[in-house]
N, C-alpha and C positions, 0 to 999 in steps of 0.2 A: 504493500500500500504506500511507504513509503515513497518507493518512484515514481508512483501516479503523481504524488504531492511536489514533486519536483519539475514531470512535466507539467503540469499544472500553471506552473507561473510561467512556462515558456507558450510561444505560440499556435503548439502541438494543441490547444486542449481538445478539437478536433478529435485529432488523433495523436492521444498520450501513445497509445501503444506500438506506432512506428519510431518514435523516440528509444521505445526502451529495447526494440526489437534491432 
């Protein structure tokens, strides 16, 4: 959950999960 919170403040919120992939 953590990294959701991280993409989160970036422009990703979209899509957090191509950030973290």
């Amino acid at each position: 959950v953590e990294v959701f919170l991280q993409q989160d403040e970036r422009p990703n919120l979209s899509i957090p999960c191509t950030g973290i992939d």
